[in-house]
N, C-alpha and C positions, 0 to 999 in steps of 0.2 A: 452744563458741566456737572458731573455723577461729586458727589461728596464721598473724599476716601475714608471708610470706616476700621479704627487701626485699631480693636482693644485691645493688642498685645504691650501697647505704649502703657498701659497702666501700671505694668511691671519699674519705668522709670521713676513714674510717681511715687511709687512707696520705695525705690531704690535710692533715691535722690534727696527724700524726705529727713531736714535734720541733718545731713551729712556736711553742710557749712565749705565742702570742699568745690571748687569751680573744673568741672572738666575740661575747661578750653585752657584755663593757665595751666593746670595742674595734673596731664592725662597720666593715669598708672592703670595697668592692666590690658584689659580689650579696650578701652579708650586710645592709648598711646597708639594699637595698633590698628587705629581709625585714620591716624594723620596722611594725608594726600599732597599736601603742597601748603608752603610756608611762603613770605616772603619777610622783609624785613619789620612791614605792618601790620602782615595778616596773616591768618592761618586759616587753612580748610579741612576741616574732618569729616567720616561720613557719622550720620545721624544713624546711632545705634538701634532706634527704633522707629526706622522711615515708615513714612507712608507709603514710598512708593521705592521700586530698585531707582539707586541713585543718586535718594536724598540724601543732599549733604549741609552744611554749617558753612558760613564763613564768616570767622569774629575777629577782628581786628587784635592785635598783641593784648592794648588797653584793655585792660580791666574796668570798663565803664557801663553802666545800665544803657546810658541815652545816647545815640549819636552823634546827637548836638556836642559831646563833649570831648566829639574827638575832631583833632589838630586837620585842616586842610589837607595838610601828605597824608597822616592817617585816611583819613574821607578818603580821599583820589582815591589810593590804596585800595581800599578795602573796594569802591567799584572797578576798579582793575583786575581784581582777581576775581570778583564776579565775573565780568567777561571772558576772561579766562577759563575759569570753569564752564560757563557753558560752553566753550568750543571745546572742550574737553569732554563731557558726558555729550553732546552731538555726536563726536568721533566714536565715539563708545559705545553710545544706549540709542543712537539716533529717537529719543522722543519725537513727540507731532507738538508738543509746546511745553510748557511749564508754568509750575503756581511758585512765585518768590515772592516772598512779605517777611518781614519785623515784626514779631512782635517786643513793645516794647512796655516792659510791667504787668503783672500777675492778670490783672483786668481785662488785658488786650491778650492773653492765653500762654504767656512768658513760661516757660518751664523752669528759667535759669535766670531769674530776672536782672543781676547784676553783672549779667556780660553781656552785650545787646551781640546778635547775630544775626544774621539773612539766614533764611530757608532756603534752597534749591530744592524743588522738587519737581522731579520729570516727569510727564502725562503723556499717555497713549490713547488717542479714540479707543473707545471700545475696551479700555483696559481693563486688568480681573486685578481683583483687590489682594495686598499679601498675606489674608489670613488665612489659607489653608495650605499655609509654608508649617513644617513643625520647625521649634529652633534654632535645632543644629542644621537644617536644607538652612535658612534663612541667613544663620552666619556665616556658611559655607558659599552660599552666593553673594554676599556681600563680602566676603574676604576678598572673592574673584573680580568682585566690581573694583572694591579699594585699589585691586596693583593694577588693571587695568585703567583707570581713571591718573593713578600716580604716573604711567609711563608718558599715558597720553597727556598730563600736566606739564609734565617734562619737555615733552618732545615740542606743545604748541606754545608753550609760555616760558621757555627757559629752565636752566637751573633752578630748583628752589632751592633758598635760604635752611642753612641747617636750625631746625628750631630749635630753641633755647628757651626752653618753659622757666628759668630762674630769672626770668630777666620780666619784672613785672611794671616794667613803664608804660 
């Protein structure tokens, strides 16, 4: 397996740095218009600065660093709507596989350490890496990825939940 090499992520680190603010509770700006599918435990957003087209987040409502601290329905939940997304980005990006891991705490490579989330991220044999996208190609193909990925959220996994970032339980 090729290791994706993404320096444009470095832009997060010093944008993120200090800010004290949680983008999964709290989305304002291009974040809000990240959001893909909610349900009453979870939320999916896509990852503003993927490694690969596709990558997205999915972080349970809670507000918690560790998994272990979240409630049994949270748990199901939150792999439910994993499933769900990948039958969604299959529909969509049809990858040949995917890398999904946790991290959990600065150590293990956390960006956001105090919301734990899964990574989704799609892989293709042979794939070219997205750094020779300039910015605005790269937002502009992931805006198209977001409503693409939203519909087909829709259409394989139901309704989602209207989210309601005030609700910090």
């Amino acid at each position: 397996m090729k290791i994706v090499f993404a320096p444009w992520r470095y832009r997060y680190i010093l944008e993120s740095a200090g800010k004290g603010r949680c983008f999964i509770c709290d989305p304002v700006g291009e974040d809000r218009d990240m959001l893909i599918y909610s349900t009453d435990h979870s939320v999916v957003i896509a990852n503003r600065y993927p490694y690969t087209r596709g990558h997205v987040l999915i972080a349970p409502r809670a507000h918690v660093g560790n998994i272990e601290e979240l409630s049994v329905e949270e748990a199901v939940d939150l792999y439910r709507t994993l499933q769900c997304v990948l039958r969604a980005v299959d529909a969509v990006l049809r990858p040949h596989y995917y890398s999904i891991g946790v991290n959990m705490g600065r150590a293990a490579g956390a960006g956001l350490e105090d919301h734990v989330h899964i990574h989704v991220i799609p892989r293709w044999c042979n794939e070219l890496p997205l750094e020779g996208y300039d910015d605005g190609a790269l937002m502009e193909d992931m805006r198209r990825v977001v409503g693409a990925l939203r519909r087909s959220a829709g259409d394989l996994c139901g309704e989602p939940e209207t989210p309601n970032f005030t609700d910090k339980t």
